[in-house]
TORTOR-605347 format. One record per residue: x, y, z of N, C-alpha, C in turn. Coordinates in steps of 0.1 Angstrom, whole numbers, padded with zeros to 4 digits, always signed. Each point is the difference from the previous one (the first is absolute). Last residue first. Layout:
% residues N
XYZXYZXYZ
...
***
This chain:
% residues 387
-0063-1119+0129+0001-0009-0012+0012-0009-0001
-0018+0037+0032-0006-0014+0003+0004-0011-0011
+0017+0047-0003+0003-0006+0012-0002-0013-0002
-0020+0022-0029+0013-0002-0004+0007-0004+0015
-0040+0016+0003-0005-0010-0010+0017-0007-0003
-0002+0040+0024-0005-0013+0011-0002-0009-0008
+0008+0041-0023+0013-0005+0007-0002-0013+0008
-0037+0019-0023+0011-0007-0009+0011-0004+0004
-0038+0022+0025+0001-0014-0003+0012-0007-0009
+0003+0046+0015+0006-0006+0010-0004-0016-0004
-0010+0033-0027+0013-0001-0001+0006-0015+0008
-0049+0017-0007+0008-0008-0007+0016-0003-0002
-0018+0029+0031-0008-0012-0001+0005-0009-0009
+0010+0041-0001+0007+0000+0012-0006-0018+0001
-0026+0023-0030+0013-0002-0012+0008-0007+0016
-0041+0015+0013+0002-0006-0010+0013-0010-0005
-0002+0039+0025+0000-0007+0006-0002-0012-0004
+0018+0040-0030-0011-0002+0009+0007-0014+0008
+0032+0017-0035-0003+0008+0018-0012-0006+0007
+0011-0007-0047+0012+0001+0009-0003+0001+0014
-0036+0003-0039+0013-0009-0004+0007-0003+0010
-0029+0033+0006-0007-0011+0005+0010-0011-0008
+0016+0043+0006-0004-0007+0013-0006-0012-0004
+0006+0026-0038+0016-0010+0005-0003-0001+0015
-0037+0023-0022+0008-0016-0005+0011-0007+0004
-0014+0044+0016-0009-0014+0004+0005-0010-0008
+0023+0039-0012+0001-0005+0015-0004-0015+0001
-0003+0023-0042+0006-0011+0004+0006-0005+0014
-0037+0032-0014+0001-0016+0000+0007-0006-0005
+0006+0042+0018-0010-0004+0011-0002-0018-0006
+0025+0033-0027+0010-0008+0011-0012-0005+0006
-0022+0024-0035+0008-0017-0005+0011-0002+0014
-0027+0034+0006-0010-0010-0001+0005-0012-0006
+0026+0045+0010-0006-0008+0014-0005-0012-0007
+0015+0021-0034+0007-0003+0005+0001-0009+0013
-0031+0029-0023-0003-0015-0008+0015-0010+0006
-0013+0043+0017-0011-0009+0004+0005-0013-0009
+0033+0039+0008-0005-0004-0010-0010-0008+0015
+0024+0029+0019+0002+0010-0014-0009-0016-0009
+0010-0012+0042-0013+0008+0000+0003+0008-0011
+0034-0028+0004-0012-0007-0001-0010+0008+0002
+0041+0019+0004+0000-0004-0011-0017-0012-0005
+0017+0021+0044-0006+0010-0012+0000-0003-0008
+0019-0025+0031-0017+0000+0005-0004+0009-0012
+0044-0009-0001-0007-0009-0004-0018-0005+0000
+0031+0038+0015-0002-0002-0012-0006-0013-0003
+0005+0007+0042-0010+0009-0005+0001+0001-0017
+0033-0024+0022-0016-0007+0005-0006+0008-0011
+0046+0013+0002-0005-0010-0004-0018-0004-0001
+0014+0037+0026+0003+0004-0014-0007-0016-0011
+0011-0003+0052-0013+0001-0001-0004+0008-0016
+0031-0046+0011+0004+0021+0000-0016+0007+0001
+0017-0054-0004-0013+0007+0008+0004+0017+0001
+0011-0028-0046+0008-0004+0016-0012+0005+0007
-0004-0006-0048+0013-0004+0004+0002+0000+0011
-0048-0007-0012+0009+0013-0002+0015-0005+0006
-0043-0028-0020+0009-0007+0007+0009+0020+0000
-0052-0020-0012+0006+0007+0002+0017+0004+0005
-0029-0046-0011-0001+0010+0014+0008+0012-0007
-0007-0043-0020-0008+0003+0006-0002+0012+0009
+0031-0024-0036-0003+0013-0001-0012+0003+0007
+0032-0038-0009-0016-0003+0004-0006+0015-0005
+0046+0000-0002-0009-0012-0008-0009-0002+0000
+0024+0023+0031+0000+0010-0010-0008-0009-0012
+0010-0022+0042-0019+0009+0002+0005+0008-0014
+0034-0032+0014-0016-0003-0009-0009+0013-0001
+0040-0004+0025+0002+0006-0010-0009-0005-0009
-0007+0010+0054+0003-0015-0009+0002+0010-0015
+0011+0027+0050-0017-0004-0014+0008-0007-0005
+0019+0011+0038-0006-0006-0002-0008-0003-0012
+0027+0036+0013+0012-0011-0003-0010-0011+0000
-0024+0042-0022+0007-0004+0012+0006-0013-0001
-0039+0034-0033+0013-0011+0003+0007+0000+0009
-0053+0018+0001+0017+0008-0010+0011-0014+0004
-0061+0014-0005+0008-0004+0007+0018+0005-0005
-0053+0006-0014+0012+0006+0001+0005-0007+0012
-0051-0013-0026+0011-0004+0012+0011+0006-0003
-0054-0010-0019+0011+0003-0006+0015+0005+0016
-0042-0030-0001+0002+0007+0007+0013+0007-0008
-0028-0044+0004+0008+0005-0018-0003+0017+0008
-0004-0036+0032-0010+0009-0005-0001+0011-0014
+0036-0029+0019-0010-0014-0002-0011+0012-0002
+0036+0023+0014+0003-0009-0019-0013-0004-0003
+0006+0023+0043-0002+0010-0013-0002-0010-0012
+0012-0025+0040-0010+0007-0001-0008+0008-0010
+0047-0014+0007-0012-0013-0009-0011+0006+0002
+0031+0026+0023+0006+0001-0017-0012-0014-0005
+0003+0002+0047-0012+0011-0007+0003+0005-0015
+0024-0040+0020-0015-0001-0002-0005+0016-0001
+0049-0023-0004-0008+0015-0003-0015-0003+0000
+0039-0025-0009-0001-0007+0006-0012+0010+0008
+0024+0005-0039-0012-0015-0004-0006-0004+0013
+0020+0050-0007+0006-0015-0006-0015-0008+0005
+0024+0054-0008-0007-0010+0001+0003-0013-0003
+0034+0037+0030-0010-0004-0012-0009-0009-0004
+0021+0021+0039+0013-0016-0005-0006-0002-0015
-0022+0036+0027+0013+0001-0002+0011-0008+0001
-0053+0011-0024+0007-0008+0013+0016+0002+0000
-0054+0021-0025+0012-0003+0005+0010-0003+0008
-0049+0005-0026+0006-0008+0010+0012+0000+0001
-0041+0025-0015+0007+0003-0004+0008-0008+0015
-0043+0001-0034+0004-0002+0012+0015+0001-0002
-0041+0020-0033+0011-0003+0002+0005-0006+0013
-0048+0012-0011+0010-0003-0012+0010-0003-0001
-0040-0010+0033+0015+0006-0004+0002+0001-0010
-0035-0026+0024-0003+0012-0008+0009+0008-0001
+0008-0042+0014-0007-0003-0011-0002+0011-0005
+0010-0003+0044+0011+0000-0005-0002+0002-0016
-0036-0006+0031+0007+0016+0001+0013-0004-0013
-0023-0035+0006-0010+0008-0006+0008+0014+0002
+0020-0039+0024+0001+0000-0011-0008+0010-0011
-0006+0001+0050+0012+0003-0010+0006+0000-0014
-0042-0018+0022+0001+0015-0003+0012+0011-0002
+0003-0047+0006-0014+0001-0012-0001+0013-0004
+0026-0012+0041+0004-0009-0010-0006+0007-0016
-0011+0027+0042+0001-0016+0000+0010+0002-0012
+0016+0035+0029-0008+0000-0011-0003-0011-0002
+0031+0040+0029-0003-0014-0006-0015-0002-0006
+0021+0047-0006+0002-0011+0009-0003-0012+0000
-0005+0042-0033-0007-0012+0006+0000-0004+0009
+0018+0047-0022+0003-0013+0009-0012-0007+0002
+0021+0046-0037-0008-0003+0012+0005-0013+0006
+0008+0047-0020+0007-0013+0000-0007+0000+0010
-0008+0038-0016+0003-0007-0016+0001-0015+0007
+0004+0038+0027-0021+0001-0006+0005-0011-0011
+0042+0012+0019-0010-0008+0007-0015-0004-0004
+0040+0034-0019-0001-0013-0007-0016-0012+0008
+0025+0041+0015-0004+0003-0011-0009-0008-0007
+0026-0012+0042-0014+0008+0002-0007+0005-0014
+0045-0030+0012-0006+0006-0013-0015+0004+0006
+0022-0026+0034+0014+0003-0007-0008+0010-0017
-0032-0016+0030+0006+0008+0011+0014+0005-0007
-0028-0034-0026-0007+0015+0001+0010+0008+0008
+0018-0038+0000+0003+0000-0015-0007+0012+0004
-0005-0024+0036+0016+0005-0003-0003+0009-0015
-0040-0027+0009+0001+0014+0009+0013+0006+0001
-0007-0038-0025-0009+0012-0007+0006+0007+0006
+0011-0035+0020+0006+0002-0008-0002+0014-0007
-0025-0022+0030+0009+0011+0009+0011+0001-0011
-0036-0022-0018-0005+0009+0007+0009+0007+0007
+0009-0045-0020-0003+0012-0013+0000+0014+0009
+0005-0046+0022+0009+0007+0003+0001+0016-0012
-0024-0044-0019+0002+0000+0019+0011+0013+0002
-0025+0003-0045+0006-0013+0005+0008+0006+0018
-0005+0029-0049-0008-0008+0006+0007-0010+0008
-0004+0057-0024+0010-0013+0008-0011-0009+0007
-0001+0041-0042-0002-0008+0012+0001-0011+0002
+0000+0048-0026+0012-0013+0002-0008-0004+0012
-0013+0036-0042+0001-0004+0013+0005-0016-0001
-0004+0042-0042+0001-0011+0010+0000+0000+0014
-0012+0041-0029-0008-0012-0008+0006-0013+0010
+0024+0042+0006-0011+0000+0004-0012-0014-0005
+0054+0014-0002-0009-0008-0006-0014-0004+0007
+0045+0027+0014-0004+0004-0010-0011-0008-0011
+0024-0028+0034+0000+0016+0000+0000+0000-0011
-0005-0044+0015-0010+0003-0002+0001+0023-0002
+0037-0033-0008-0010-0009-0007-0014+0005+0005
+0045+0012+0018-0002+0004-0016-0013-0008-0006
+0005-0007+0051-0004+0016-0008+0003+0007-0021
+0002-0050+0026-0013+0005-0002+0000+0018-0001
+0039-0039+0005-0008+0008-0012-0012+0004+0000
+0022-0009+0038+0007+0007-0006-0002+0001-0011
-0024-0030+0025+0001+0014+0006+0008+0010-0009
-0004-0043-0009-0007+0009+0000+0000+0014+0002
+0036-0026+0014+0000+0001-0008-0012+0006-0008
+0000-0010+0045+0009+0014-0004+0005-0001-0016
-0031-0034+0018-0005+0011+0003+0012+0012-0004
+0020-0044+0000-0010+0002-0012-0008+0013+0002
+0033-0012+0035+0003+0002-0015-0013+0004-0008
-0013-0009+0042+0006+0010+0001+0008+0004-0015
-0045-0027+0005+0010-0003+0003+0010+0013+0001
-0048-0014-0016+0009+0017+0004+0008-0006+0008
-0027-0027-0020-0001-0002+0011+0006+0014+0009
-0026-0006-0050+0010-0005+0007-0004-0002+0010
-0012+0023-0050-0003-0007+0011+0013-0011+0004
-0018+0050-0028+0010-0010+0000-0011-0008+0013
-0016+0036-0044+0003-0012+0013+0013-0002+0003
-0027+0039-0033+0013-0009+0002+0002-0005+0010
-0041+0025-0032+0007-0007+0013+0009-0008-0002
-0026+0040-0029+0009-0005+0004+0004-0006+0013
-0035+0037-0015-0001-0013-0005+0009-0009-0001
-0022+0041+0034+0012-0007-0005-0004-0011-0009
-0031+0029+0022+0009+0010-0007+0008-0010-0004
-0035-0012+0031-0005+0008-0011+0009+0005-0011
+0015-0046+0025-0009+0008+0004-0004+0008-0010
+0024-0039+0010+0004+0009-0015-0007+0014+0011
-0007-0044+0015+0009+0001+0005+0006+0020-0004
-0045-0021-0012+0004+0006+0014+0010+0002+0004
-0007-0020-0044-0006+0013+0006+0005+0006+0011
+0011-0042-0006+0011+0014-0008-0014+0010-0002
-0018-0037+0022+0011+0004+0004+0009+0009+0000
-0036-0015-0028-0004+0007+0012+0011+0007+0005
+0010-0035-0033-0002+0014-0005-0005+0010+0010
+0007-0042+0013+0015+0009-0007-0006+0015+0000
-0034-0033+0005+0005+0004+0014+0008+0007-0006
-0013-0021-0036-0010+0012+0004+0001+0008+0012
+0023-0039-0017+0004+0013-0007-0009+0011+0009
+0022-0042+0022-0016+0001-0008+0004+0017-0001
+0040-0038+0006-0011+0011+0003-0008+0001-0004
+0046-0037+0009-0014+0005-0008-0004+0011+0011
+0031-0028+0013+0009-0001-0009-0013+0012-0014
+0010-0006+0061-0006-0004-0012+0005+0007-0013
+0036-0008+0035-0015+0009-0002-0006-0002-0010
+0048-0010+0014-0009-0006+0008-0010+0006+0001
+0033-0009-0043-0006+0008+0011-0007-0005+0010
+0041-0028-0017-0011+0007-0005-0006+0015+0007
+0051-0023-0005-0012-0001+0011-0010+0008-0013
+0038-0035-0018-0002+0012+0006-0014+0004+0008
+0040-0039-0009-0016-0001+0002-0001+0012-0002
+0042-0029-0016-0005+0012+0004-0015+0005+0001
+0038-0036+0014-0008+0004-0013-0007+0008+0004
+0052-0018+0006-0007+0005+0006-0011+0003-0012
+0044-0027+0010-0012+0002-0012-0009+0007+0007
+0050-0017+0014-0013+0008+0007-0004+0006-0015
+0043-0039+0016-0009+0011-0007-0014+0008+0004
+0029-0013+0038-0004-0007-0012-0004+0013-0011
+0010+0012+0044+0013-0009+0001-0003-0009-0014
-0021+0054+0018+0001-0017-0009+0013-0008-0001
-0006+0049+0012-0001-0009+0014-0003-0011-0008
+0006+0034-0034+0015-0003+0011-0005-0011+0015
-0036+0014-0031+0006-0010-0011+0016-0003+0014
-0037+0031+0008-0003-0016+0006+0014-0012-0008
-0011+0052-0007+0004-0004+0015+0004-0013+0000
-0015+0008-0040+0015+0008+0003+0004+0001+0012
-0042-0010-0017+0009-0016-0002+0015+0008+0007
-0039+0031-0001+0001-0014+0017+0014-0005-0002
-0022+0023-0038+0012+0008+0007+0003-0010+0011
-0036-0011-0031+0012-0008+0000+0012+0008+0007
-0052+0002+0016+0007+0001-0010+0015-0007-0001
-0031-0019+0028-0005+0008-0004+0005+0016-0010
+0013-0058+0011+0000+0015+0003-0010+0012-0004
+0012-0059+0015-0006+0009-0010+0000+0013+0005
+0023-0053+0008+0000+0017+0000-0006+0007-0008
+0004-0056+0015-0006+0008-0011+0003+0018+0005
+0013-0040+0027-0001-0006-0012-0008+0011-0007
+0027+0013+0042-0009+0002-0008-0003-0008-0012
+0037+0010+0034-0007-0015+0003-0013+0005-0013
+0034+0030+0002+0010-0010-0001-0012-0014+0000
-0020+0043+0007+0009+0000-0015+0002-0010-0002
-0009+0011+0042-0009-0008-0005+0004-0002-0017
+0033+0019+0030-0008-0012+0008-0010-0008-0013
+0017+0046-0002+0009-0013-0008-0004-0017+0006
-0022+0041+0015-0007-0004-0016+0012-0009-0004
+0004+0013+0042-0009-0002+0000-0002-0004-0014
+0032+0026+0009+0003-0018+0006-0007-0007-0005
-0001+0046-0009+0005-0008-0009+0002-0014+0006
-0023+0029+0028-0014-0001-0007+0013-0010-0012
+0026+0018+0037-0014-0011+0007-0004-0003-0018
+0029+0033-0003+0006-0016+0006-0008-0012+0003
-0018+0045-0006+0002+0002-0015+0013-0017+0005
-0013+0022+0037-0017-0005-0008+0007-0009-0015
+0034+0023+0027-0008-0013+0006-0007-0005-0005
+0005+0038-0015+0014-0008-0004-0004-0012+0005
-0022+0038+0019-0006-0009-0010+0009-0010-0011
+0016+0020+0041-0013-0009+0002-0009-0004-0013
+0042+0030+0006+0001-0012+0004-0013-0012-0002
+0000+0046-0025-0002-0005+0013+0003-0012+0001
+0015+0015-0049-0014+0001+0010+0004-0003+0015
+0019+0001-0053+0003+0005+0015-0013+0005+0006
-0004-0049-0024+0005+0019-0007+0004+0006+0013
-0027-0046-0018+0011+0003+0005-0001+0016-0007
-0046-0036-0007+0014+0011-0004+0009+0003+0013
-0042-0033+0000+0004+0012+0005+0009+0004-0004
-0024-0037-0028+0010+0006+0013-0003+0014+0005
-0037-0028-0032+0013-0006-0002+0012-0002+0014
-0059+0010-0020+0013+0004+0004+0012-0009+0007
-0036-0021-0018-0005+0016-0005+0008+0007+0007
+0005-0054-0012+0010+0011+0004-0009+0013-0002
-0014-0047+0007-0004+0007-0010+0012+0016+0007
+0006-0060+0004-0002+0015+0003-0002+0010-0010
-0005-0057+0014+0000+0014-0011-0002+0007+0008
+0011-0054+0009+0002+0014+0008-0002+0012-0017
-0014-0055+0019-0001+0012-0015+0003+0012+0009
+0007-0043+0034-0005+0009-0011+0003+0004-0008
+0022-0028+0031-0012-0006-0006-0009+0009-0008
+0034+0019+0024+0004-0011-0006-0005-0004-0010
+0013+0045+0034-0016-0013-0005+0008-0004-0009
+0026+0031+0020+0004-0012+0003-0013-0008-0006
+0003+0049-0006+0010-0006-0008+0003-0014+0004
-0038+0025+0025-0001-0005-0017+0009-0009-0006
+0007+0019+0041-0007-0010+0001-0006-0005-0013
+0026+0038+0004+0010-0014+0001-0007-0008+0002
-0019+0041-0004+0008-0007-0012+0006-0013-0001
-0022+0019+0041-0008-0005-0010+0005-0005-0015
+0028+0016+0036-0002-0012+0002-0016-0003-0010
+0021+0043+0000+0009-0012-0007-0007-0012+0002
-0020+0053-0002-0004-0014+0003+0008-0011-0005
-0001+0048+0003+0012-0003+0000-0007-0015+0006
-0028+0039-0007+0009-0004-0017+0010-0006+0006
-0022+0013+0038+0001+0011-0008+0010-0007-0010
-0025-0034+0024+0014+0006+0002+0005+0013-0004
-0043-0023-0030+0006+0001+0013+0011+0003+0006
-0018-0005-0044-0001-0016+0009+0004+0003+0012
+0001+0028-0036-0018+0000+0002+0000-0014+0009
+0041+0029-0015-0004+0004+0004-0017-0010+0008
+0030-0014-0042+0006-0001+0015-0013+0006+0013
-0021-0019-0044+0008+0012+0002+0006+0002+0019
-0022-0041-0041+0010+0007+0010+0001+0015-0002
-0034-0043-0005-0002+0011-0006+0007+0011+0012
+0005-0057-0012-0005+0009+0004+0005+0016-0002
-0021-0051-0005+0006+0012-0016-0002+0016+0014
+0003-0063+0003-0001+0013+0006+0006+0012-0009
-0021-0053-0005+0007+0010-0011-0003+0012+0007
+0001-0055+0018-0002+0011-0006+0003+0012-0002
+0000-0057-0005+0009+0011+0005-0009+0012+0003
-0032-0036+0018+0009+0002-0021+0011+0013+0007
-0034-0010+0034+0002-0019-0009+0008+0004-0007
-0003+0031+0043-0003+0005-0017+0005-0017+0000
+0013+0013+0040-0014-0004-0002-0004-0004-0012
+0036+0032+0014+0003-0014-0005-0011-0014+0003
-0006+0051+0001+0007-0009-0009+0003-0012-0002
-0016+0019+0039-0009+0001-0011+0006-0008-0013
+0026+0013+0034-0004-0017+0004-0012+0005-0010
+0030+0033-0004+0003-0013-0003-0008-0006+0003
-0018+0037+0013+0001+0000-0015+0008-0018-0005
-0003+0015+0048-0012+0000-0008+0003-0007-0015
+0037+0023+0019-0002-0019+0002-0013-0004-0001
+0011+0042-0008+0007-0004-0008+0001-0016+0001
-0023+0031+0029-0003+0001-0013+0005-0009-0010
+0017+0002+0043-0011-0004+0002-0008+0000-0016
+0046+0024+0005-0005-0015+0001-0011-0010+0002
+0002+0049-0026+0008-0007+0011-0003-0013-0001
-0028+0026-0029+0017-0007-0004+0004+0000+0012
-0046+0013+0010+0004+0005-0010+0012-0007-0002
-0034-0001+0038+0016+0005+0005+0002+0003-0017
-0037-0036-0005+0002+0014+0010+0011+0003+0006
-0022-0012-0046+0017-0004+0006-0001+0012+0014
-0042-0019-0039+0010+0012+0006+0010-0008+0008
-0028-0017-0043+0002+0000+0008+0014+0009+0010
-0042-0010-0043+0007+0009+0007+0007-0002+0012
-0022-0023-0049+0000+0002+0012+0016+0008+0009
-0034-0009-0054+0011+0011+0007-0004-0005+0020
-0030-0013-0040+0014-0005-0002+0016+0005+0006
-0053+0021+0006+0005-0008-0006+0016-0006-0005
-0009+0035+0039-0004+0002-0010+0000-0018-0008
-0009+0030+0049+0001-0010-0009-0001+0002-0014
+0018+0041+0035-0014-0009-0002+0006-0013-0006
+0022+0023+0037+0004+0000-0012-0012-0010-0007
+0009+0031+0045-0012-0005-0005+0009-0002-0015
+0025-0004+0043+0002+0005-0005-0010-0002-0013
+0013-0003+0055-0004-0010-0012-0004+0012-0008
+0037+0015+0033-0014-0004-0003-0003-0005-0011
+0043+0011+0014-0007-0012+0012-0012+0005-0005
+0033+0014-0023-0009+0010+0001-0002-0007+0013
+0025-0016-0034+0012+0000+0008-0016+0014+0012
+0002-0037-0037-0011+0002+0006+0008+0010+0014
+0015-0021-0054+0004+0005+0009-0010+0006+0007
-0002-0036-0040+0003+0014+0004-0001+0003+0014
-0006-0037-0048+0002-0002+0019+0005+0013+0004
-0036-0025-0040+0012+0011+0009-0001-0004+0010
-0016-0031-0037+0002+0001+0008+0013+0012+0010
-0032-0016-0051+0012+0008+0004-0004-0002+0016
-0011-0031-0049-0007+0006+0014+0013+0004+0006
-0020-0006-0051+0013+0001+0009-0008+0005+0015
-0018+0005-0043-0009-0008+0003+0016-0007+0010
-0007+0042-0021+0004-0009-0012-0004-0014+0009
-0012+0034+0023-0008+0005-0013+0004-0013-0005
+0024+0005+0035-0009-0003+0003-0009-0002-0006
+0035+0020-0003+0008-0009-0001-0015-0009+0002
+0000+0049+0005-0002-0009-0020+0003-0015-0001
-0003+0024+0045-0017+0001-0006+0007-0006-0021
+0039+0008+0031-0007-0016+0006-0020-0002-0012
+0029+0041-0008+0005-0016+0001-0007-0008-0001
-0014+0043+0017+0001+0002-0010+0005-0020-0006
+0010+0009+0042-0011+0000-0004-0010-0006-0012
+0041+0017+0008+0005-0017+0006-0015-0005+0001
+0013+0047-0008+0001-0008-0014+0001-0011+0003
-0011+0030+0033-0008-0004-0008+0000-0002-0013
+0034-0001+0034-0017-0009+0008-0008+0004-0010
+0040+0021-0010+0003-0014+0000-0016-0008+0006
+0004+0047+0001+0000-0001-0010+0001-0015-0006
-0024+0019+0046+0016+0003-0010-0006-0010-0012
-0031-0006+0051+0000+0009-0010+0018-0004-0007
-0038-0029+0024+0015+0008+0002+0001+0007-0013
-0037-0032+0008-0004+0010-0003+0013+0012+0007
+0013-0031-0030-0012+0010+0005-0004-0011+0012
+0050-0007+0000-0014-0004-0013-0006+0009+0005
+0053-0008+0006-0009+0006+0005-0007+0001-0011
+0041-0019+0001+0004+0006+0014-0017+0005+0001
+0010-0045-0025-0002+0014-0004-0001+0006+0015
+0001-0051-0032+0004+0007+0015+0005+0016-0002
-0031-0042-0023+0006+0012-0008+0002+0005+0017
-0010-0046-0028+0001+0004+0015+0007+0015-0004
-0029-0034-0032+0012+0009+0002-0003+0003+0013
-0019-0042-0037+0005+0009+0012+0008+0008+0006
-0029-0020-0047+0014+0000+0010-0007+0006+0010
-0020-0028-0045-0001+0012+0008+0011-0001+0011
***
């Protein structure tokens, strides 16, 4: 059995996407009989209720990656009887400094005596004509990952687009392996709730639901946004509703921009875990579009899968050229709101169509994607380390 030291800008009960796939983690790393030690960022000054779990201890970093935090952490370390094995879970942004934490990088790139892995779930800040200041960002965050790039005995990505950042800051080869993220939501339903659900979602007149779920980020919401009038005018039978934190003032753009259309599109807002998953379940269609395209690294694109959730999504400089192989997702050549909607129409013209992509969604999540599989990836790489 091992030990992992998993250093992460933020655990429950901190909310994003990274605190609860480090979560998510640590509770499988723990199943297989591995004990996971976090270490995350306490940047609140209040003690912070993180329950106990079996084979999982939690420890905070008050101040968060500055120095106090960061010298914590060493003299912890080097406590440890045996090398050991820090897997930590990068995104510039979550360590502080607004995304421009060098001296954390560089306190990594000098450990010695450790197992240095990094899980790359984002890479750089891009360059472009921008404001002096984010140029800065986009200087700061490539330092930063050539830092750890360069000292990392192991790089793992969360898709393979990353390697194209990361391959020019490598002074070595660079193998990079490829973890992808799971969902962070339960992976099951109970029929009987679904079926409630799409009642009530459907209401008396409509038999057609088309989901999406997100964060309504500015891209992604305007891309919806822009297919939802060829996809609900002139079709009395559907409605569209939006799930997930930020669903509700999203709705509210979309009624205020198509009044015709409003009695049709509704909003959740947030939602446990359980009861999200049960809204999403009663869709026929979810319709996830992104404007780098889909990829591996896309937890609300796992979301739909792992619930054999039939899924429209469209190709971008991001999507891996597996997914036409896998044939899990609906793939429309680009995000056009023409694109989409054809591809949303092509699956509600057949049931037998939705019912075979829904299982090879799920199958190719639980082949590739679950947490599971993230598990066994990572023992095989540490088994080969240790050998």
């Amino acid at each position: 059995m091992r030990t992992w030291h998993l250093i992460t800008g933020a655990y429950p009960p901190q909310a994003g996407g990274v605190s609860d796939y480090t979560q998510q983690l640590c509770r499988a790393l723990a199943r297989a009989g591995d004990t996971a030690h976090v270490w995350a960022s306490d940047l609140s000054g209040v003690e912070l209720d993180t329950p106990s779990e079996p084979g999982i201890v939690v420890h905070r970093l008050p101040g968060g990656f500055g120095v106090p935090g960061l010298f914590a952490l060493g003299s912890r370390l080097a406590a440890e009887g045996e090398r050991p094995r820090l897997l930590v879970q990068y995104v510039p942004h979550a360590f502080g400094y607004r995304g421009m934490n060098l001296p954390f990088c560089a306190w990594l790139a000098a450990q010695r005596r450790e197992r240095v892995w990094v899980m790359f779930h984002e890479a750089v800040f891009p360059f472009g004509e921008r404001p002096h200041r984010t140029n800065l960002l986009a200087l700061a965050t490539h330092a930063m990952a050539g830092l750890l790039v360069n000292r990392a005995d192991r790089v793992l990505v969360s898709t393979p687009a990353w390697e194209r950042y990361l391959r020019p800051l490598s002074l070595r080869r660079l193998e990079p392996d490829w973890v992808p993220i799971p969902s962070n939501l339960p992976t099951a339903v109970e029929p009987g709730r679904v079926a409630e659900l799409r009642r009530r979602l459907l209401g008396d007149h409509a038999s057609v639901l088309i989901g999406h779920f997100g964060t309504y980020g500015a891209h992604v919401a305007a891309l919806v946004h822009a297919a939802v009038p060829s996809l609900l005018e002139g079709r009395a039978e559907r409605r569209l509703q939006l799930f997930g934190r930020g669903s509700e003032p999203s709705a509210l753009e979309l009624c205020t921009r198509h009044p015709a259309l409003a009695s049709r599109i509704g909003a959740t807002g947030p939602l446990s875990p359980e009861d999200l998953v049960s809204n999403l379940a009663a869709c026929d269609v979810l319709l996830q579009p992104y404007a780098d395209g889909a990829s591996t690294r896309r937890t609300s694109l796992m979301a739909g899968l792992a619930l054999a959730i039939p899924v429209v999504s469209n190709q971008g400089p991001l999507t891996e050229p597996e997914w036409a192989a896998w044939g899990a997702v609906a793939l429309a050549p680009d995000a056009t709101p023409l694109a989409l909607a054809r591809e949303v129409e092509r699956l509600l013209a057949s049931p037998t169509a939705r019912t075979e992509l829904g299982a090879r969604a799920v199958d190719c999540y639980r082949q590739r994607f679950s947490m599971d599989h993230t598990v066994t990836v990572l023992s095989r790489l540490a088994a080969e380390e240790e050998s």
